[in-house]
C-alpha positions as CSV (number, residue, x, y, z in Angstrom):
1,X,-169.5,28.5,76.9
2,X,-171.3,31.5,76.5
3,X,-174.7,31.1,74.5
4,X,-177.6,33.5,73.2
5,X,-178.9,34.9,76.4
6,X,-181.4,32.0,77.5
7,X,-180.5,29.4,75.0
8,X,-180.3,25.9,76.2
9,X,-177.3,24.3,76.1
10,X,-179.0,21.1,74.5
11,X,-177.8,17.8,76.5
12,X,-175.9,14.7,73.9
13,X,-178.4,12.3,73.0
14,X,-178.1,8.7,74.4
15,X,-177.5,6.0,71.8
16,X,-179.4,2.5,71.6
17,X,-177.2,-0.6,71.6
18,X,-175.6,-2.5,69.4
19,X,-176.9,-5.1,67.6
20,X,-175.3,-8.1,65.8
21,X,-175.8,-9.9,63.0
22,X,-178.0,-6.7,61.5
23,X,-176.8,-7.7,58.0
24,X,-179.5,-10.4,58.3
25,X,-182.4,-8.3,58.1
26,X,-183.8,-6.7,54.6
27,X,-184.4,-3.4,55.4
28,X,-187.2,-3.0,52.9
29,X,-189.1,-5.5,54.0
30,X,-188.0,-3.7,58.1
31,X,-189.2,-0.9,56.9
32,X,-193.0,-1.6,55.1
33,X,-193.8,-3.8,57.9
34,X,-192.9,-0.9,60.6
35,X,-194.9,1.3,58.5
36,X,-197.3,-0.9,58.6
37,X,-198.1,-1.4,62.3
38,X,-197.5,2.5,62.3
39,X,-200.6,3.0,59.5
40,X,-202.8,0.6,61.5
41,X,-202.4,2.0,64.9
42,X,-203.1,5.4,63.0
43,X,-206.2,4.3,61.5
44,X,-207.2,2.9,65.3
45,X,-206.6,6.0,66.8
46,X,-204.4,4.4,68.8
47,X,-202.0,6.8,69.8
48,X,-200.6,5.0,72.4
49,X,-200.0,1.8,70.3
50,X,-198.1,4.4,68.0
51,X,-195.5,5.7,70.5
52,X,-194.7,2.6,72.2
53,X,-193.1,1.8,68.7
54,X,-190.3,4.4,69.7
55,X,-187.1,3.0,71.8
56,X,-187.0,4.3,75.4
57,X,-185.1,7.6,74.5
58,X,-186.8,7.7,71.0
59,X,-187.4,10.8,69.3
60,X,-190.4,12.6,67.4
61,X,-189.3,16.0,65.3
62,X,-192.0,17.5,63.6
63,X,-192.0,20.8,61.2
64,X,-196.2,21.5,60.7
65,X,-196.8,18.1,59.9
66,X,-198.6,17.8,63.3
67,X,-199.2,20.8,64.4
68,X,-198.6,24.6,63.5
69,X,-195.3,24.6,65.4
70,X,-191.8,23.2,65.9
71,X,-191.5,20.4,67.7
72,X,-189.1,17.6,68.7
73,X,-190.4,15.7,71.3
74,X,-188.7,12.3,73.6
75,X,-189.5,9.3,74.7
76,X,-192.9,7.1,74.6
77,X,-195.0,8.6,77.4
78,X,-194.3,12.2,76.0
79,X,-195.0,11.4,72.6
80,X,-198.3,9.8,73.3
81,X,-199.0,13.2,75.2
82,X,-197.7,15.3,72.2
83,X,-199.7,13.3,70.2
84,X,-202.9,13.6,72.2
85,X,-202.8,17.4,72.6
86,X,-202.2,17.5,68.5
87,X,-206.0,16.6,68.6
88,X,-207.1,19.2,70.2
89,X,-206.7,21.2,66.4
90,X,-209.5,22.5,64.8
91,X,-209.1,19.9,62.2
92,X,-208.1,16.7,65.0
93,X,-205.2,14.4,64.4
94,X,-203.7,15.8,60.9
95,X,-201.5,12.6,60.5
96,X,-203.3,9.9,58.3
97,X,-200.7,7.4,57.1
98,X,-197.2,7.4,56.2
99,X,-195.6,5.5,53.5
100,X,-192.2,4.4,52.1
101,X,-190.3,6.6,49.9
102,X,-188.2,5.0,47.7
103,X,-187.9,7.6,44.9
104,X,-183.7,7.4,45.2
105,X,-180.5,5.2,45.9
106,X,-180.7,8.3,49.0
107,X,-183.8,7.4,50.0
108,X,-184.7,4.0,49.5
109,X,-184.4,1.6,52.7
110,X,-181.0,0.9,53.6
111,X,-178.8,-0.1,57.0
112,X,-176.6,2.8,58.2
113,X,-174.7,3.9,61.4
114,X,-177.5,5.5,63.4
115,X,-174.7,6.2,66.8
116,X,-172.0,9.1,66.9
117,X,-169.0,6.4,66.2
118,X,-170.5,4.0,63.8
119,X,-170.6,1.4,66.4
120,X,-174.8,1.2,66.3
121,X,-176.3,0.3,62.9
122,X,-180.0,0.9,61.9
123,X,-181.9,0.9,59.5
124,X,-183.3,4.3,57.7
125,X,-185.5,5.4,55.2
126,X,-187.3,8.3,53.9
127,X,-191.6,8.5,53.9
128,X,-193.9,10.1,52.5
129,X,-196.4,11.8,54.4
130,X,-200.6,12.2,54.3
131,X,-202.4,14.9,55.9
132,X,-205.3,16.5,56.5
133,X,-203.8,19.4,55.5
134,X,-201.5,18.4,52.6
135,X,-198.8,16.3,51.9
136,X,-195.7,15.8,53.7
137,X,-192.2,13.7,54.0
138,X,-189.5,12.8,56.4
139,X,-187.2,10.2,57.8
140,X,-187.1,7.6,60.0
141,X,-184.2,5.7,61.6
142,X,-184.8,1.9,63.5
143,X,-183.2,0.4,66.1
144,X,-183.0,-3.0,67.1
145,X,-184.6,-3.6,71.0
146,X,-184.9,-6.9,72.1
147,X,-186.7,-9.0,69.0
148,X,-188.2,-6.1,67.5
149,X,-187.3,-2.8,65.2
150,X,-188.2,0.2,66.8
151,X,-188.1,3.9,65.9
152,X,-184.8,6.0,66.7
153,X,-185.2,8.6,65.6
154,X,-188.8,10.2,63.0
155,X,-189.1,13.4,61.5
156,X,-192.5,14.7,59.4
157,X,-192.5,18.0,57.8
158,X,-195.2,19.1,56.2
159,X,-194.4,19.4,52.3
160,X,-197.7,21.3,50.7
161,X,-200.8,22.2,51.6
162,X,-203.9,20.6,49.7
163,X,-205.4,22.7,47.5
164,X,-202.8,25.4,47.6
165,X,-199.9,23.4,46.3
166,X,-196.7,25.7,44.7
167,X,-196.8,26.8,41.5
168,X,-193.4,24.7,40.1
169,X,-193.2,21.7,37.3
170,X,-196.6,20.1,36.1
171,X,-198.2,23.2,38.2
172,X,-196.1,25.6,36.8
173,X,-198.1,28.5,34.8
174,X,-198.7,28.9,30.6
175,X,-197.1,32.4,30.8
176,X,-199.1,33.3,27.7
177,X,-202.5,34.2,26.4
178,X,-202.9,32.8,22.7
179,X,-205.0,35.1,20.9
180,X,-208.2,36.4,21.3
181,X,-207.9,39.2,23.3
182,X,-207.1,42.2,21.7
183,X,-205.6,44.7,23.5
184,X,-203.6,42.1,25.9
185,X,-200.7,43.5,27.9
186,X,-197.5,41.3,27.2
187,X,-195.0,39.6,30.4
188,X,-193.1,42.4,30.5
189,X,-196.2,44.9,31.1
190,X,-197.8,42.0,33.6
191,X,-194.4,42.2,35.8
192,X,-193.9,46.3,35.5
193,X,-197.8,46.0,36.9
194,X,-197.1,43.7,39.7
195,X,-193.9,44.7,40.8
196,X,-195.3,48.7,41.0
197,X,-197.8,47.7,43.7
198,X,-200.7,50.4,42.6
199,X,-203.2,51.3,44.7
200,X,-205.6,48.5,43.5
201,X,-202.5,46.1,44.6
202,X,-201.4,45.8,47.5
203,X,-198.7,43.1,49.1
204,X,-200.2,40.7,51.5
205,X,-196.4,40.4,52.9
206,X,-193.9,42.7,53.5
207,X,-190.4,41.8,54.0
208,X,-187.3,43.6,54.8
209,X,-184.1,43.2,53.4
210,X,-182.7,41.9,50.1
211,X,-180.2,39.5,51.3
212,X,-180.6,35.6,51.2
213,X,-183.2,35.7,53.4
214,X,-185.5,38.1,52.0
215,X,-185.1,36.6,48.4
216,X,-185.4,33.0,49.7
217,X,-188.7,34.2,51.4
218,X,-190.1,36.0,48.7
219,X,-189.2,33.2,46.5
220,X,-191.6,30.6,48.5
221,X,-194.4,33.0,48.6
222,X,-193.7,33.5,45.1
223,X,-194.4,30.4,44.4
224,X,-197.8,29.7,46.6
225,X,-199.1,32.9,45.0
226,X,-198.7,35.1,48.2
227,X,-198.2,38.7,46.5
228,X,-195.1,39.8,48.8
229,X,-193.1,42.9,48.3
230,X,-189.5,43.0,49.6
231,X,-187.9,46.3,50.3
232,X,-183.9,47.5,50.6
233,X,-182.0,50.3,51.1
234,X,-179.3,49.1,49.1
235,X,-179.3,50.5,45.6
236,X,-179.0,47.0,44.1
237,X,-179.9,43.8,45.1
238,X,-176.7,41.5,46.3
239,X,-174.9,44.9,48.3
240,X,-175.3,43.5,51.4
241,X,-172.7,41.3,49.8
242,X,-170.7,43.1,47.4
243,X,-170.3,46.4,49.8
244,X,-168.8,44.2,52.6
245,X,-164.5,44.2,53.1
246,X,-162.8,43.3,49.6
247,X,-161.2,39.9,50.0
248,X,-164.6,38.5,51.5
249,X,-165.5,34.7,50.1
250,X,-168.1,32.4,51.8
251,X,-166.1,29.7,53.8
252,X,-169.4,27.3,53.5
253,X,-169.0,25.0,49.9
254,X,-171.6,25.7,46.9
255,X,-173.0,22.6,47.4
256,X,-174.4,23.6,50.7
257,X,-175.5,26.9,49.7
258,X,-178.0,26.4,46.9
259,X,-181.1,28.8,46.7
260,X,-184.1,26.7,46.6
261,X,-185.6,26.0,42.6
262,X,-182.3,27.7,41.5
263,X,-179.0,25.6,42.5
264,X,-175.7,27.5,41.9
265,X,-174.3,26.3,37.8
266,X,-172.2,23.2,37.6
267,X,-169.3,25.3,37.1
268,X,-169.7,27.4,40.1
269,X,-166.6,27.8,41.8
270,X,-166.4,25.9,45.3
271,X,-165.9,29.1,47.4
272,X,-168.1,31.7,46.2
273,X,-166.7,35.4,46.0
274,X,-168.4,37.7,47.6
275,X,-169.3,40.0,44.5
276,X,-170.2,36.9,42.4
277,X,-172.5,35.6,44.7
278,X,-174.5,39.7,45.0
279,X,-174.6,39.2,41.1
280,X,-176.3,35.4,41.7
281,X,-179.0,37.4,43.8
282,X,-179.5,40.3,41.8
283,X,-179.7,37.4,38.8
284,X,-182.1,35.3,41.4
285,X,-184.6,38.1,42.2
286,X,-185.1,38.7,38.5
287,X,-185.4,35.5,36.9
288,X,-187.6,34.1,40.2
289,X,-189.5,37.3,39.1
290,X,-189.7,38.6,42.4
291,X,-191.0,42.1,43.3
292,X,-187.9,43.4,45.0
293,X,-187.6,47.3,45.5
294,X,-184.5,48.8,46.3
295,X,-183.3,52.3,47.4
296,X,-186.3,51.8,49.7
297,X,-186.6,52.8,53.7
298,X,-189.2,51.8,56.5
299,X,-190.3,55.2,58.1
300,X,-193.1,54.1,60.0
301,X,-195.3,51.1,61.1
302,X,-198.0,50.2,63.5
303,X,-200.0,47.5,64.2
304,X,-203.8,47.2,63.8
305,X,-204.8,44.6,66.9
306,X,-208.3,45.0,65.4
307,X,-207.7,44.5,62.0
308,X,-205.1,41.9,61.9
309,X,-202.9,44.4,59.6
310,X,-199.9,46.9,59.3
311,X,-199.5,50.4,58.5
312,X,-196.3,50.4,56.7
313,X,-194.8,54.0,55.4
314,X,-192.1,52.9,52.9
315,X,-189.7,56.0,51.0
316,X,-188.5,54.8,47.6
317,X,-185.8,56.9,46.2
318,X,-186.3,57.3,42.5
319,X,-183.4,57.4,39.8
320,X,-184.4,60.7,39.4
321,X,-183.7,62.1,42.9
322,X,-187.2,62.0,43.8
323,X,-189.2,59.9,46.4
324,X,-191.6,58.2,46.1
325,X,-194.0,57.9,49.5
326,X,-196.2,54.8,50.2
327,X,-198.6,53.6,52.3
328,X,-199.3,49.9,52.3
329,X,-201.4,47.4,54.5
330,X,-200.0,44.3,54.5
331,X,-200.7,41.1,56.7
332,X,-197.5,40.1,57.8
333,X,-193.8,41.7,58.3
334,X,-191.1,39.5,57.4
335,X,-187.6,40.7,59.0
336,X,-184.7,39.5,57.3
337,X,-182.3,42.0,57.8
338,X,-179.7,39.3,59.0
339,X,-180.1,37.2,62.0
340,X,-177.5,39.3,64.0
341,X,-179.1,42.8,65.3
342,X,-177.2,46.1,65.2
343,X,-173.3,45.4,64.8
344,X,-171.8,45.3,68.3
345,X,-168.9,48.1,68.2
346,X,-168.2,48.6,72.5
347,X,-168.0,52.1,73.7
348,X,-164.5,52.8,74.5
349,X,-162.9,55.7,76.9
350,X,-160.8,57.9,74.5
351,X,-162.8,56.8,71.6
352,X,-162.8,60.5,70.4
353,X,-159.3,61.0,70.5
354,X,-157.9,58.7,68.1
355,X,-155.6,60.7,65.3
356,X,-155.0,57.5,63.0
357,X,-156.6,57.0,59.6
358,X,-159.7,54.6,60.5
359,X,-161.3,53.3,63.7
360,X,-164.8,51.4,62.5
361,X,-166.9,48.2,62.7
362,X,-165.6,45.2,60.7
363,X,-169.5,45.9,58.5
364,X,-167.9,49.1,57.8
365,X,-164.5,48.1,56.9
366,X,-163.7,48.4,53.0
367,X,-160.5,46.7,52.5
368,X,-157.2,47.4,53.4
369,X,-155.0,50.4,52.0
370,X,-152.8,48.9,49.3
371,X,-149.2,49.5,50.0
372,X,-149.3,50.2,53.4
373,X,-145.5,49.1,54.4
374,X,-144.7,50.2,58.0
375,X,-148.0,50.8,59.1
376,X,-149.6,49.5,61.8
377,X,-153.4,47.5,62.4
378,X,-155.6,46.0,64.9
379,X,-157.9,43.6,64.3
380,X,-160.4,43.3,67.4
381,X,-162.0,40.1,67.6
382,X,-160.9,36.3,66.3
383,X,-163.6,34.8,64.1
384,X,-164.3,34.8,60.4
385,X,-164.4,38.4,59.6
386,X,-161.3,39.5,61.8
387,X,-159.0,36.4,59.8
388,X,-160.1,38.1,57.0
389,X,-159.3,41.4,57.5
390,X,-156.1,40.6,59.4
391,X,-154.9,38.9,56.4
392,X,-156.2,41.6,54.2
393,X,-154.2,44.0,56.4
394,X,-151.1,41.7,55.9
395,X,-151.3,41.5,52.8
396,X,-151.7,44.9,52.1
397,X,-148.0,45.7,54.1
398,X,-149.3,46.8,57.5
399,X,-147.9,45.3,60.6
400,X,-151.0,43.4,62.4
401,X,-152.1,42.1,65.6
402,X,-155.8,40.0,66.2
403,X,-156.8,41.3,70.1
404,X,-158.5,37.7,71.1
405,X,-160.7,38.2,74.2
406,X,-161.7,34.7,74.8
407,X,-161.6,31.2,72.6
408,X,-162.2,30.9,69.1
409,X,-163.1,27.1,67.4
410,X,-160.9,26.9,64.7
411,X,-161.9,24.5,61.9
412,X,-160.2,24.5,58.2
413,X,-162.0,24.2,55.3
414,X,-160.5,21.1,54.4
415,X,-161.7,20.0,57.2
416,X,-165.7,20.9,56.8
417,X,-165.2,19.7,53.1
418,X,-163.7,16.6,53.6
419,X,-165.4,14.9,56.9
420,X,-168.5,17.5,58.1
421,X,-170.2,17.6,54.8
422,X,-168.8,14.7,52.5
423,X,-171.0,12.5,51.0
424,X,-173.9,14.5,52.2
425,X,-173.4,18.6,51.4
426,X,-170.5,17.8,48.4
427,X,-170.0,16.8,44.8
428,X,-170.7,13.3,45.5
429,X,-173.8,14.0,47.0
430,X,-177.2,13.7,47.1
431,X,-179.9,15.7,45.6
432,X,-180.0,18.6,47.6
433,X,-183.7,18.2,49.1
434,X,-182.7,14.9,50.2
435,X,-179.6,16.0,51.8
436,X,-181.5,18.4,53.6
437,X,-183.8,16.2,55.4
438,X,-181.1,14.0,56.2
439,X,-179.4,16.4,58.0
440,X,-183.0,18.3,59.5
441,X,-184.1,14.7,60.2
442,X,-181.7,14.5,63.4
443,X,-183.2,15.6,66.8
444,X,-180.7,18.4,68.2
445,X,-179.5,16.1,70.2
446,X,-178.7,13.4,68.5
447,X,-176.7,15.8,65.6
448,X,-174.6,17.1,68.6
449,X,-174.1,13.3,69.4
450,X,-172.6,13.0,65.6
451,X,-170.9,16.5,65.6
452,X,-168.6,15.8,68.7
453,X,-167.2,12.9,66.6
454,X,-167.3,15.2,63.4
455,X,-165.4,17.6,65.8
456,X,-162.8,15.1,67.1
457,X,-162.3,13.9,63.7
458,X,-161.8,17.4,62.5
459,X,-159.5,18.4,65.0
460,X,-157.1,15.4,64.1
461,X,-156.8,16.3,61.0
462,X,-156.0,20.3,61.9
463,X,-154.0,19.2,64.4
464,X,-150.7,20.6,63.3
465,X,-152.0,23.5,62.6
466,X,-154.5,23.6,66.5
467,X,-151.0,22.8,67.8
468,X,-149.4,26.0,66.4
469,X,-151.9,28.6,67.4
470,X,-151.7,27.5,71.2
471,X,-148.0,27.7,70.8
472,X,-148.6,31.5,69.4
473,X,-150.9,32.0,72.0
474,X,-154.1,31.5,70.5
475,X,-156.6,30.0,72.4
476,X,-158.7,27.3,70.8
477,X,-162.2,25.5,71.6
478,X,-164.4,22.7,70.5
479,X,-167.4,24.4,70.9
480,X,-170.4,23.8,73.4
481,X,-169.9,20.0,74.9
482,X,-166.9,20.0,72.1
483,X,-169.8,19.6,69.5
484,X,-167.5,21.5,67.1
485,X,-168.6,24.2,64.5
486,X,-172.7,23.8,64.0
487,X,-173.4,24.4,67.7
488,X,-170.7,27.1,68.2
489,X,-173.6,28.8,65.3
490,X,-176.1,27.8,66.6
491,X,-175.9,28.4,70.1
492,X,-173.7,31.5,70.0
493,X,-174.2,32.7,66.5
494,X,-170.7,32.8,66.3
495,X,-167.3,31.8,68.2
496,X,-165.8,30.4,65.2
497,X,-163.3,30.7,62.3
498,X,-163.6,28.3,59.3
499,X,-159.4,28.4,58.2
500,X,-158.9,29.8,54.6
501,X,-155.2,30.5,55.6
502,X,-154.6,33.0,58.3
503,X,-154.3,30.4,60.9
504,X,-150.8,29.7,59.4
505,X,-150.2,33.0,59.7
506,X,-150.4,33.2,63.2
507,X,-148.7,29.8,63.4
508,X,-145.7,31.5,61.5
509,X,-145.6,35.0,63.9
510,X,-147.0,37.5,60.7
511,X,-150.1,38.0,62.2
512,X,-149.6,38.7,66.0
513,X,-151.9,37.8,68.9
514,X,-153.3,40.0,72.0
515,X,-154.7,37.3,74.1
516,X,-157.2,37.3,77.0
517,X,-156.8,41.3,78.1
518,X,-160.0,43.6,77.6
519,X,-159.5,46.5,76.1
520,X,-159.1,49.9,78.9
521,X,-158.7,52.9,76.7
522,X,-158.1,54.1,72.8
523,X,-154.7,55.7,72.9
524,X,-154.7,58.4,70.1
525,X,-152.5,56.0,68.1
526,X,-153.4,52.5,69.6
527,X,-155.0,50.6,72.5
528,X,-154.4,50.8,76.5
529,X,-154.9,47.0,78.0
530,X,-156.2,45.9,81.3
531,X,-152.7,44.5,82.0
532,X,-151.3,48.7,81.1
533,X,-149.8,46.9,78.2
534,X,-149.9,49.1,74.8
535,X,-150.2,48.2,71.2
536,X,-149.4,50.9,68.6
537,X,-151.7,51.2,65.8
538,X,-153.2,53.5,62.8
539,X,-156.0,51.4,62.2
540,X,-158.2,49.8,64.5
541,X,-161.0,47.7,63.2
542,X,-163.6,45.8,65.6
543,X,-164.8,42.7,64.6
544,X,-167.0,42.3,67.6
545,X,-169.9,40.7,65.8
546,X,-173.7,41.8,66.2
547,X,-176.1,42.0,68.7
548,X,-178.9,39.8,68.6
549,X,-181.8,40.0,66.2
550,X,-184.1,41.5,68.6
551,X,-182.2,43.8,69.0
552,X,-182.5,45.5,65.2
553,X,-186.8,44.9,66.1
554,X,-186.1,47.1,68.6
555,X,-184.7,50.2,66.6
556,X,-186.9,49.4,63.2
557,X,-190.1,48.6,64.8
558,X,-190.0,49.8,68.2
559,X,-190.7,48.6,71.9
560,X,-193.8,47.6,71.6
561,X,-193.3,44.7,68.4
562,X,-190.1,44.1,70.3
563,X,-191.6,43.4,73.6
564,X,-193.7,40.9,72.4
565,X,-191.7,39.1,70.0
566,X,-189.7,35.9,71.7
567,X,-185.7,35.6,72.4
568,X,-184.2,35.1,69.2
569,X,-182.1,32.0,68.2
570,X,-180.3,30.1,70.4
571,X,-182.2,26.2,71.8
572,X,-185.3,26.2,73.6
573,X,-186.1,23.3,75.5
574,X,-186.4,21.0,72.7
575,X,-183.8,21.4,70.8
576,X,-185.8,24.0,68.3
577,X,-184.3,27.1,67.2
578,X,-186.1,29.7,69.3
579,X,-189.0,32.3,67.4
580,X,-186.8,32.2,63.8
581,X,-188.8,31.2,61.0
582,X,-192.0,30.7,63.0
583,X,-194.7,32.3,65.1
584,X,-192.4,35.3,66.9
585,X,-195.1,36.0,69.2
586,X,-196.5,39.3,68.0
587,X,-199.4,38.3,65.6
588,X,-197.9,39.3,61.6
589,X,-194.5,40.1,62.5
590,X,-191.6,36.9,61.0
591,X,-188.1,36.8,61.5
592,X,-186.2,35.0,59.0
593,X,-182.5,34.3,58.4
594,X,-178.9,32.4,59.2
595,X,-176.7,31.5,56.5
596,X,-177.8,30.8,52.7
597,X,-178.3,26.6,53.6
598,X,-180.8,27.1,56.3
599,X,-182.5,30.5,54.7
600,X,-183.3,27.2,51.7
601,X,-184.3,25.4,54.4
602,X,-187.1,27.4,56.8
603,X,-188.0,29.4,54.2
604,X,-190.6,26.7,52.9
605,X,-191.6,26.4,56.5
606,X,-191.9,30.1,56.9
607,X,-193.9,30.2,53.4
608,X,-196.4,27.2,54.6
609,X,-197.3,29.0,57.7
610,X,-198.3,32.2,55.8
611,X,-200.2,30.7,53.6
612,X,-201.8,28.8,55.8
613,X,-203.3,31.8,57.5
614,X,-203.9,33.3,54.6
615,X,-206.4,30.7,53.5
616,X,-207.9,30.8,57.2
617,X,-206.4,27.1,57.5
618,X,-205.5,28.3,61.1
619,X,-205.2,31.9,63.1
620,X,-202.6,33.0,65.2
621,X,-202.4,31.4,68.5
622,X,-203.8,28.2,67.5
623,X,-201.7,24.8,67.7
């Protein structure tokens, strides 16, 4: 399986063993009396005490609970050393207690399959979390071992910071000045003010790019009362949507893609369209009232190593024609331009000498030509965007063939909707917070455990359909270990093709397959093939995918940022996304994205970690 150039290929986690008679045990009473001994060893200092209440392979995953970083961290002897070098901080061992959260049916105690194939039960429950620094939750899962209940699987995340605590519900602000004070200026001077950035006014964050990860960004800061300023070349918020290829829906279900203090209406449609969902972000941006200007370039930045601060030159394009040139200084440089790079369109011999109406990249692909009878297409590449447009193509009258290099996993959406996400992500589900840290609250390697069987349960139900593409010539996977869709993502950042149809397609011989043969030439009216096979064609789109997020640092911000910012996405050793969301390794400079459910996610993360420099809580480098 090919990964993100030095991604780990995280290993399956090892399950404890079964235990009988578990119905026998309240889990409420399990649970206060593990937190408990956990408080007491706490309040002891006795760190050791505190990881020898983890099973042998027991895990500790921590978002800035513990420390200024993410961690996830196995078995008792390292998680007494994790928990030892956490007080080394400037402010010692943040963790004070922990308690038992039950706020919800979700959350309160309960016994649950804790193993891959149901065959393990535990018991789990969410917690609340004290810090030094703030408030926090998370999740626990026990295991029975030997005569005692031990700890699976726990998972802190820091939740708010004391002091500095979001501006939302019982915090949230008057939004008026009653009287008094002639000469006031009303809320629609107050955001004109704020969203113009005058000279007096400056954004302590900068971040580029409108799309879900910008907004979901600006939105947190928003919130903790971090002046950010997000700028895009677009000329409307939501383009990075509605100018993609015509038929283009989101294959993920609304109930996994809500925007945090904003979830999608009730009457949202399951699969959102692609223009609907730019008008939810150009909606989002101004009723989150947040300071989004677009028509806007980057033309220059530097770094200030002594100063802690940018130099950001910014060109605003006015409706007028004009520009508008500024200078800013901000603190930090949030990139959330997508977390692919530059799109990844190969440089091809005879390139130049195609005569038919289009050759592009599938970013640049409008939509097929309506009635195109008798014409022909290629579609290079086999995941979601090349279905699409294949379908598009057939649908529009052409004559089309996908050029597959390698495997794709194929997954429908009936599939994701009916056994990956139900009860968790769907209708039916919990609140979307809680679903969240249920699903955040697994160790990498433990949700690969569950996603193999998710995957094997998946592929029995598609099987029909699995069985027809290899009979077309279609080559399918399972992903990395055959851990299915999530790690296909997440350790390839692609590979994959949620089914909304042209699978049959194939099945049924209207959309044709060119299978494991690299490309050799462009033919002025087609493609030459390794194997001096030819295909005819007078469109050729290539759905190759994107490079990798470094790779856009690179051209926006130069080799020196991008030589000092870490590999991006992909595992590192612990089962962490690598440098996303997080300290990237060049002091100021963020990267922020993935799809609309994890831009919810890490962008609280990515919003504590600001703030927390902001208020000299911590500075770079420290743990």
């Amino acid at each position: 399986m090919r990964c993100v150039p030095g991604s780990v290929n995280i290993k399956v986690a090892k399950f404890p063993s079964p235990t009988k008679h578990i119905e026998d045990f309240d889990p409420s009473k399990v649970a206060s009396s593990l937190v408990e001994t956990f408080n007491k060893a706490l309040d002891a200092k006795d760190y050791s005490a505190v990881a020898n209440l983890f099973v042998e392979d027991g895990y500790w995953r921590d978002h800035l609970a513990l420390s200024w970083a993410f961690r996830t961290i196995q078995t008792p002897p390292r998680i007494l050393d994790f928990l030892e070098s956490c007080t080394e901080s400037r402010d010692g061992f943040r963790l004070k207690s922990i308690d038992v959260d039950a706020g919800t049916a979700t959350r309160s105690p309960k016994i649950v399959p804790i193993d891959a194939s149901g065959s393990v039960s535990g018991i789990q429950f969410f917690i609340t979390a004290t810090t030094v620094l703030g408030a926090g939750v998370g999740l626990v899962r026990l295991a029975k071992q030997g005569r005692q209940w031990k700890i699976f699987t726990l998972y802190t995340r820091l939740e708010e910071l004391r002091g500095h605590e979001g501006a939302i519900n019982h915090r949230r602000a008057k939004g008026a000045e009653h009287g008094g004070k002639p000469g006031r200026k009303n809320w629609a001077e107050k955001r004109v003010a704020e969203a113009d950035f005058d000279a007096n006014n400056e954004p302590a964050v900068l971040v580029i790019g409108a799309g879900q990860a910008g907004l979901t960004a600006a939105a947190r800061l928003k919130v903790l009362g971090v002046d950010t300023l997000v700028i895009d070349q677009n000329d409307r918020v939501g383009d990075n949507w509605r100018k993609r290829y015509h038929q283009l829906v989101l294959h993920d279900p609304v109930w996994y893609d809500h925007m945090p203090y904003l979830n999608f209406p009730a009457q949202w449609p399951i699969f959102t369209p692609k223009d609907k969902l730019a008008q939810f972000f150009e909606s989002y941006a101004t009723l989150l009232d947040l300071n989004v200007w677009t028509k806007t370039e980057l033309v220059h930045t530097k770094w200030d190593e002594s100063k802690m601060v940018w130099t950001v030159i910014v060109n605003r394009r006015r409706e007028d024609g004009t520009s508008d040139i500024r200078t800013f200084h901000p603190r930090h440089l949030i990139q959330a331009t997508g977390h692919s790079g530059k799109k990844n369109q190969p440089t091809m011999k005879g390139t130049e000498n195609f005569k038919g109406d289009r050759l592009c990249h599938s970013s640049e692909f409008p939509g097929a030509t309506e009635n195109s009878q008798g014409k022909k297409a290629i579609v290079v590449g086999s995941c979601n965007s090349a279905h699409d447009i294949a379908q598009d193509f057939l649908e529009k009258g052409y004559e089309i063939t996908i050029v597959q290099r390698s495997s794709t996993h194929v997954v429908s959406s009936k599939a994701i909707t009916d056994i990956a996400l139900k009860g968790t992500y769907s209708e039916d589900g919990p609140p979307i917070d809680d679903a969240d840290i249920l699903i955040h609250g697994f160790p990498t390697s433990v949700l690969k455990a569950i996603q193999i069987k998710v995957a094997e349960q998946q592929a029995e139900c598609d099987k029909e359909i699995l069985e027809g593409l290899d009979k077309a010539g279609f080559k399918v996977d399972r992903g990395p270990d055959d851990a299915g869709l999530f790690f296909k993502y997440f350790q390839r950042g692609g590979g994959y093709y949620i089914d909304v149809g042209a699978s049959q397609l194939i099945v049924d011989g209207k959309i044709k397959v060119k299978q494991g043969q690299e490309i050799d030439e462009v033919l002025p009216r087609g493609l030459r093939f390794e194997d001096d096979t030819e295909l005819e064609a007078d469109e050729i789109v290539f759905a190759t995918g994107y490079q990798n997020m470094r790779s856009q640092t690179r051209l926006m911000f130069g080799d020196e940022v991008a030589d000092r910012v870490g590999d991006v996405w992909g595992f590192n050793n612990e089962g962490e996304i690598r440098t996303m969301w997080q300290r990237s390794g060049h002091p100021g400079f963020w990267f922020h994205g993935g799809n609309l459910a994890m831009c919810r996610y890490y962008s609280r993360l990515l919003a504590l970690q600001i703030k927390g420099l902001e208020e000299g809580l911590f500075q770079d480098g420290e743990i």
